[in-house]
C-alpha positions in Angstrom: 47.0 -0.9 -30.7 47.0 -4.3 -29.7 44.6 -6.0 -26.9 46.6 -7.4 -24.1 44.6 -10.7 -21.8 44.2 -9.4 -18.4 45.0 -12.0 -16.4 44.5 -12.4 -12.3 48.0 -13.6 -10.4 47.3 -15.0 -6.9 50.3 -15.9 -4.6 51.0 -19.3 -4.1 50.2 -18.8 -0.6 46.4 -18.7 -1.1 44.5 -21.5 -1.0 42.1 -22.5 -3.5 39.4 -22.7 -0.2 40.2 -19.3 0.7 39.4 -18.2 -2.1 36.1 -19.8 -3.0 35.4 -18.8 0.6 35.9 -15.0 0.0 33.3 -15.4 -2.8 31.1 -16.9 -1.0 31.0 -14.5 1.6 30.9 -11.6 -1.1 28.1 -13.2 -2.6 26.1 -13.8 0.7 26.3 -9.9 1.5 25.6 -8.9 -1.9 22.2 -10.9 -1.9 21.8 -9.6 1.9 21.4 -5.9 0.3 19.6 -6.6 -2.4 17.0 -8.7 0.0 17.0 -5.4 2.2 16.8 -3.0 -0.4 13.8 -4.3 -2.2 11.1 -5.1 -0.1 8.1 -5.4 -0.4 4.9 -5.3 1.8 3.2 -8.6 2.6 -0.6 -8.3 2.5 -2.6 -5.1 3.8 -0.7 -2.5 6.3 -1.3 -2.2 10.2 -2.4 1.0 11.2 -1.5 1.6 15.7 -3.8 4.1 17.1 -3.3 5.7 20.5 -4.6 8.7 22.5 -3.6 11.0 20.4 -5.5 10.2 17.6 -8.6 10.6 19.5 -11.2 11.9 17.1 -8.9 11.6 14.0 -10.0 9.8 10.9 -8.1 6.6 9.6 -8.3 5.2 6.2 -7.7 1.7 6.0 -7.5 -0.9 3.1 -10.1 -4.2 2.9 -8.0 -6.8 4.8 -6.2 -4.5 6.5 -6.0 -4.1 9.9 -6.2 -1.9 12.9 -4.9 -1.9 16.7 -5.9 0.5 18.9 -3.9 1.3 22.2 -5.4 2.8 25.2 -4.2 3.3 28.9 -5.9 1.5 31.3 -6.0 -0.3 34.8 -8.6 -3.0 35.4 -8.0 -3.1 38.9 -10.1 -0.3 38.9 -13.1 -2.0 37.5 -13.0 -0.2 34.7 -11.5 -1.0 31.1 -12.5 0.2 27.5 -15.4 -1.5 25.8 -16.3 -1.3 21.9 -19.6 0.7 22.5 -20.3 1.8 18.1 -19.0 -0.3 15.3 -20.3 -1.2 12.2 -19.6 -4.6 11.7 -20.0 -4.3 8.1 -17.2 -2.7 7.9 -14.9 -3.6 10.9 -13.9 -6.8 12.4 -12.8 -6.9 16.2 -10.3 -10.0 15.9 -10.3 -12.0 19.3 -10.8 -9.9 22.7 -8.7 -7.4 24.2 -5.2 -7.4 25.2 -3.5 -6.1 28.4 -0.2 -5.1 29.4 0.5 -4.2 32.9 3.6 -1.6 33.3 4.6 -3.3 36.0 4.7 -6.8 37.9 2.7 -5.0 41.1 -0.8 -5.6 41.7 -2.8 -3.2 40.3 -0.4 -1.5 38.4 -1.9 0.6 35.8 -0.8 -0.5 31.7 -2.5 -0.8 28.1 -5.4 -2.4 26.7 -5.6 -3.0 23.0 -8.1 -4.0 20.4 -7.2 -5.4 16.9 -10.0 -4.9 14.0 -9.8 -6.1 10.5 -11.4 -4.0 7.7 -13.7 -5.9 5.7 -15.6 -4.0 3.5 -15.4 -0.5 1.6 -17.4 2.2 3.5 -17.3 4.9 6.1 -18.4 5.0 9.9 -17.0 5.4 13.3 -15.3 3.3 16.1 -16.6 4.1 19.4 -14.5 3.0 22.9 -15.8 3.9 26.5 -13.8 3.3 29.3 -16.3 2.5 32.3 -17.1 -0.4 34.4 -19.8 -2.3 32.8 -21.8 -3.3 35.3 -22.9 0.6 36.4 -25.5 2.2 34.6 -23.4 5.7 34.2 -21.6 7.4 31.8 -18.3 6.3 30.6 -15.6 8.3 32.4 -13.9 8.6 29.2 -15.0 7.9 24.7 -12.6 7.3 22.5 -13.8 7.4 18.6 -12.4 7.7 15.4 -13.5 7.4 12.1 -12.7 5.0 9.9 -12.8 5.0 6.2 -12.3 1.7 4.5 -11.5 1.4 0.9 
């Protein structure tokens, strides 16, 4: 058996260009997938609470962080104050966000807090939605327990 030279013919009506080009282009996708297929986390995760996970228990990493979600409407007078945290543990980052559903005054939206674990450990996250300048009870609690490792 004898080896034969493979060899590539290309008409004479390609260009050179073209043809560096096409490489180019293969070469840019090809890295594209590779980028998309291997990546990897950057820092701790970001764990969204809402509603639902009323009363739940969350485990979180040191550094990473946690945003809670909760409906409200300020208008009102009321919105949702941090009433138990352990500040050992948890880090509220800044003050609370909200987003009105709408551009109307008084339109009801979403008010949400962003903590940062800081340390290992166990405890809960309280949240009572009542207007803070009444001596009542909150018309609603919100808590979940958070266990940092």
């Amino acid at each position: 058996m004898q080896a034969h030279a493979s060899t590539i013919t290309v008409p004479r009506s390609v260009k050179p260009a073209t043809i560096l080009f096409t490489l180019l282009v293969v070469a840019v996708v090809a890295v594209g997938v590779v980028a998309l297929t291997h990546t990897e986390q950057a820092g701790p995760a970001l764990t969204t609470l809402g509603p639902a996970e009323a009363g739940s228990r969350v485990a979180l990493e040191v550094g990473g962080e946690l945003t809670i979600s909760l409906p409200a409407n300020p208008s009102t007078g009321y919105s949702w104050v941090v009433s138990s945290i352990n500040p050992a543990l948890l880090n509220q980052i800044g003050d609370p966000e909200f987003s009105a559903e709408s551009d109307l005054i008084g339109a009801a939206g979403t008010m949400t807090f962003h903590f940062e674990a800081t340390a290992a450990g166990q405890d809960s996250l309280q949240l009572n939605y009542l207007r803070p300048w009444e001596d009542t009870e909150p018309l609603e609690t919100y808590t979940v327990t958070v266990n940092v490792r």
